[in-house]
MARBA-3410 file (N, C-alpha, C, O; in Angstrom, 1 decimal):
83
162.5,-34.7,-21.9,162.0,-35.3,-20.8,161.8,-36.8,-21.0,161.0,-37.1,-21.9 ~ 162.4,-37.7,-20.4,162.2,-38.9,-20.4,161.0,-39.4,-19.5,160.5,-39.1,-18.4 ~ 160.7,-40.5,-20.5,158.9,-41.2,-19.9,159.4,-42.4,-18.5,160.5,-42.9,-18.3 ~ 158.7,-42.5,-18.1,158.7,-43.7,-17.8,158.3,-45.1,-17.9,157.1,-45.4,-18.0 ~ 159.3,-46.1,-18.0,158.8,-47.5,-18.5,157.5,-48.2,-18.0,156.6,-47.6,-17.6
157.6,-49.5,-18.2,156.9,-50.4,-17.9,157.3,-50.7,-16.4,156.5,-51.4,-15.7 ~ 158.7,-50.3,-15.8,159.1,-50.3,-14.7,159.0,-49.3,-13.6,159.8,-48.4,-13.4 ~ 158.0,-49.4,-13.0,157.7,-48.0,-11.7,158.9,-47.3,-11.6,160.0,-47.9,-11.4 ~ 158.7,-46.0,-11.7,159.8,-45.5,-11.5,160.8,-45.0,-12.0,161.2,-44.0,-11.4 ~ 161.3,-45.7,-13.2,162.4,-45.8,-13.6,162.2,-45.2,-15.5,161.4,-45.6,-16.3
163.1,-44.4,-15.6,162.8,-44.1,-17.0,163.4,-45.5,-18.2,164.0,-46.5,-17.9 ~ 162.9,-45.0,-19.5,163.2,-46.4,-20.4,164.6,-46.3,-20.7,165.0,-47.3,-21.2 ~ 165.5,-45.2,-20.4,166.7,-45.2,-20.5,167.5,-45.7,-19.6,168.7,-46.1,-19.9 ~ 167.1,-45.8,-18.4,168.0,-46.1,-17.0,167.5,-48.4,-16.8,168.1,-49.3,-16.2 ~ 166.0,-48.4,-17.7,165.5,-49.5,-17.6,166.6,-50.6,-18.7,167.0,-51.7,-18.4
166.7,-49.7,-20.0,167.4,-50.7,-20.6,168.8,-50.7,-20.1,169.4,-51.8,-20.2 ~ 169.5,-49.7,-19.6,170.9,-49.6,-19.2,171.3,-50.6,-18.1,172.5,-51.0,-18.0 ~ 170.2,-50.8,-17.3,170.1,-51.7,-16.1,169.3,-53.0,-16.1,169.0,-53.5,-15.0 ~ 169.0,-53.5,-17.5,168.2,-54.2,-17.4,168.0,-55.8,-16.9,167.0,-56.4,-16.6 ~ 170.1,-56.2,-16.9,170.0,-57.3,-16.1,170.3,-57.3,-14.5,170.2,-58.2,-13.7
170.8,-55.7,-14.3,170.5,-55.9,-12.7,169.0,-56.1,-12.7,168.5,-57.0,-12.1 ~ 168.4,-55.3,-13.2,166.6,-55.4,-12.7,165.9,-56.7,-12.5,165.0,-56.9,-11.7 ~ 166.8,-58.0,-13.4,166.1,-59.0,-13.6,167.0,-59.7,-12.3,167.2,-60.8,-12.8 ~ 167.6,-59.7,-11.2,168.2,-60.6,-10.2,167.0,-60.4,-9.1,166.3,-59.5,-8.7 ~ 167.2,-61.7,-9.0,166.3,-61.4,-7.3,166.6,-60.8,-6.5,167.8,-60.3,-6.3
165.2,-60.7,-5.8,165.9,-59.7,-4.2,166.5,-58.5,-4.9,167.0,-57.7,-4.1 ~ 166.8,-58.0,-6.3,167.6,-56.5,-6.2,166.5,-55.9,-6.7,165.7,-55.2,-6.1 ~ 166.5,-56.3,-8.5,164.9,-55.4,-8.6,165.1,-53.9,-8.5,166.2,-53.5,-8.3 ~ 164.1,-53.2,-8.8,163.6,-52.0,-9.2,164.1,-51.2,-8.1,165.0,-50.3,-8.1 ~ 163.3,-51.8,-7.0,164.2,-51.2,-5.3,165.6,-51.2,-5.3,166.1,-50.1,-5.1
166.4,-52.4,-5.4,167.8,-52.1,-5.6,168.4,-50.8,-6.3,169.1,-49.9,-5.8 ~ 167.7,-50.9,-7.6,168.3,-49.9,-8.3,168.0,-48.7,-8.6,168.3,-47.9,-9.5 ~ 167.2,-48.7,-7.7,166.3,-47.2,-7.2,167.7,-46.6,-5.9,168.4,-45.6,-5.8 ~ 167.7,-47.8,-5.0,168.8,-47.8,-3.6,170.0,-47.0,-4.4,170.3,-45.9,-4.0 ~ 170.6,-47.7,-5.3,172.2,-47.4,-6.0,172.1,-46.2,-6.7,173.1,-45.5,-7.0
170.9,-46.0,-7.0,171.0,-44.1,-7.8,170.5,-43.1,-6.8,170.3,-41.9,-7.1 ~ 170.2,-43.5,-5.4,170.2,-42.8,-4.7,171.4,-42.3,-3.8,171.4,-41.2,-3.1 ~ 172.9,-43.6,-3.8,173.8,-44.0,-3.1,174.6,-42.6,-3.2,174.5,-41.9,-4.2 ~ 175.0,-42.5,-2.6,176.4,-41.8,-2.2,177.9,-42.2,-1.8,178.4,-42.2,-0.6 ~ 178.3,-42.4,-2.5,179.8,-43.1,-2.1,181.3,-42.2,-2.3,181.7,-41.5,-3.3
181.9,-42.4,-1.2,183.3,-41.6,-1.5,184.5,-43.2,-1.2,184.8,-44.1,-0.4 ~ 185.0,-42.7,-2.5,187.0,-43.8,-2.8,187.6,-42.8,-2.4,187.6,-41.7,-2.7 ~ 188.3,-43.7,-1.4,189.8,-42.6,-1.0,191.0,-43.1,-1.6,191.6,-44.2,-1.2 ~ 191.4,-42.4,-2.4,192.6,-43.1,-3.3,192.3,-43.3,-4.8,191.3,-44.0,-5.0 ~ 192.7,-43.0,-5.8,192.6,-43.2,-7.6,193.6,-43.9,-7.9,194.0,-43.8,-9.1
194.4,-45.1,-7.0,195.1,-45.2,-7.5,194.7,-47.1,-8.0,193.6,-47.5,-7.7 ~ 195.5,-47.9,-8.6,195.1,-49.6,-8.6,194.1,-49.9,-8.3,193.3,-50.1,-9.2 ~ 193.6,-50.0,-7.1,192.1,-50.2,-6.8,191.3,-49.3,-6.8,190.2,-49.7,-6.7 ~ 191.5,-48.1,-6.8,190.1,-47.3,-6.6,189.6,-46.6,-8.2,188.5,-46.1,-8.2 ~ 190.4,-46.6,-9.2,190.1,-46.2,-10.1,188.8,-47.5,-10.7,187.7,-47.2,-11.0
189.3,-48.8,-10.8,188.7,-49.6,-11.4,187.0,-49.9,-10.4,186.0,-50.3,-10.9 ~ 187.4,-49.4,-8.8,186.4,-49.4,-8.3,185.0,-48.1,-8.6,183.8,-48.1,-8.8 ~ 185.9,-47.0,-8.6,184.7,-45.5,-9.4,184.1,-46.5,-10.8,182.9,-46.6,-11.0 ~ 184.9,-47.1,-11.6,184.3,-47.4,-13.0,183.0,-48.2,-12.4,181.9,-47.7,-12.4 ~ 183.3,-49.6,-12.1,182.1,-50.3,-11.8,181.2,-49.4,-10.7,180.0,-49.4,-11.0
181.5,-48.8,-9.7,180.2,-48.3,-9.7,179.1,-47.5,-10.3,177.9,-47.6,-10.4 ~ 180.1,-46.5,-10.6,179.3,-45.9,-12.0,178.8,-46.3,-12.7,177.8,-45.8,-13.1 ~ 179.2,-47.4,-13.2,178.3,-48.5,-14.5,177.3,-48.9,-13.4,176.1,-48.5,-13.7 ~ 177.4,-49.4,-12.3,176.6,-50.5,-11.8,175.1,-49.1,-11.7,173.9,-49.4,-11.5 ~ 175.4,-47.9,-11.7,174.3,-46.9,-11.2,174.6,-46.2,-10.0,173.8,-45.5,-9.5
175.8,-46.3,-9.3,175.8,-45.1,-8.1,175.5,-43.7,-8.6,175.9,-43.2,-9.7 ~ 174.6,-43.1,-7.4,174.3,-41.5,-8.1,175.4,-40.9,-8.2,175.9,-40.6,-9.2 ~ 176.0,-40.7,-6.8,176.8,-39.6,-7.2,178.0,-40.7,-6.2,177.7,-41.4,-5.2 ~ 179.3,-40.2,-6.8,180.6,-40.8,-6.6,181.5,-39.5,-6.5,181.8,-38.7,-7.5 ~ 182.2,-39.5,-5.1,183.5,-38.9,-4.9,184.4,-39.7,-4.9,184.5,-40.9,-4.9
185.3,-38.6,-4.9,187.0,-39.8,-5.4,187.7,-38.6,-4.9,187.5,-37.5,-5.4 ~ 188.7,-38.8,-3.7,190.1,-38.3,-2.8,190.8,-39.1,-3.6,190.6,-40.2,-4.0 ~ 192.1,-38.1,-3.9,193.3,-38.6,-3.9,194.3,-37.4,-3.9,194.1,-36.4,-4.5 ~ 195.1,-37.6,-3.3,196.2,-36.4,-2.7,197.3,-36.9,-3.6,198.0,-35.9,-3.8 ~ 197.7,-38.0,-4.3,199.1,-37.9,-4.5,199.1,-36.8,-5.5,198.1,-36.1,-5.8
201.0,-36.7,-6.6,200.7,-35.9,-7.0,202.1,-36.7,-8.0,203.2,-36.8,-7.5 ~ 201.7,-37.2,-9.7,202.5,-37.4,-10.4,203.5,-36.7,-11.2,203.3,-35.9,-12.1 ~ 204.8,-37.2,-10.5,205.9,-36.1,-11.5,206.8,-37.1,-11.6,206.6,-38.3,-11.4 ~ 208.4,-36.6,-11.9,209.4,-37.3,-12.0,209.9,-38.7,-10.6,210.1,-39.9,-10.6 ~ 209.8,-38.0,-9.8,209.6,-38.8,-8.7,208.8,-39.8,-7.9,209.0,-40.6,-7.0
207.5,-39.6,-8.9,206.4,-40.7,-8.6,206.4,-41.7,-10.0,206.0,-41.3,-11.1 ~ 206.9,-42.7,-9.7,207.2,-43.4,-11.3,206.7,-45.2,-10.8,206.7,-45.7,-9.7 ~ 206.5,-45.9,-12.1,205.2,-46.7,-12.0,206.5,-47.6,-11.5,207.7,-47.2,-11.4 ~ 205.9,-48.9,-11.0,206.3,-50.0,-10.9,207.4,-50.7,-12.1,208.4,-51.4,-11.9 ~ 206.9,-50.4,-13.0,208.2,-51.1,-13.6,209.5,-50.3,-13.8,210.5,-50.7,-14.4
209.3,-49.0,-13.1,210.2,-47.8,-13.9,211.3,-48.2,-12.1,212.1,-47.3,-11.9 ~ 211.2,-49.0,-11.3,211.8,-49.2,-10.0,212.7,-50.1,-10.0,213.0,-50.7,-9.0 ~ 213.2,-50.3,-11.4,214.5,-51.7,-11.6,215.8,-51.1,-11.2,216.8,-51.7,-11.2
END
C-alpha cells in the first residue's frame, strides 16, 4: 500500500516520478491528478503514434488505447527497403 506524500493526493511514488511536472505553474497537483485520470485513444502505431503512446505514458496518462489495423509482412516493407 503506498502512503501518501506531502502532496494531497498523490502517493510518494507517482510524486517523485512527476516531480517536475508538479513544480510548473498552473499544472500542479490538479494537472496531474487531470492526466491520471485521462483517457486517450491513438489511431495508428505507426511514426507518429508510437512515439506519441510513449510520452504520454511517461507524462502520466491513465489509461491509453492504441488502434492500428495494419498488418506487417513481406509486402509492408520500411522506407528504405522502396529503392
Amino acid at each position: 500500500m503506498e502512503t501518501t506524500s506531502f502532496v494531497s493526493g498523490i502517493s510518494r511514488k507517482d510524486a517523485g516520478r512527476y516531480s517536475r511536472q508538479l513544480l510548473v505553474n498552473d499544472f500542479g497537483v490538479s494537472g496531474q491528478k487531470g492526466l491520471k485520470n485521462a483517457k486517450v485513444l491513438i489511431v495508428g502505431a505507426g511514426g507518429l503514434g508510437c512515439p506519441t503512446a510513449t510520452y504520454l505514458g511517461a507524462a502520466g496518462v491513465g489509461t491509453l488505447g492504441i488502434v492500428d489495423y495494419d498488418e506487417v509482412g513481406k509486402k509492408k516493407k520500411g522506407k528504405s527497403d522502396n529503392k
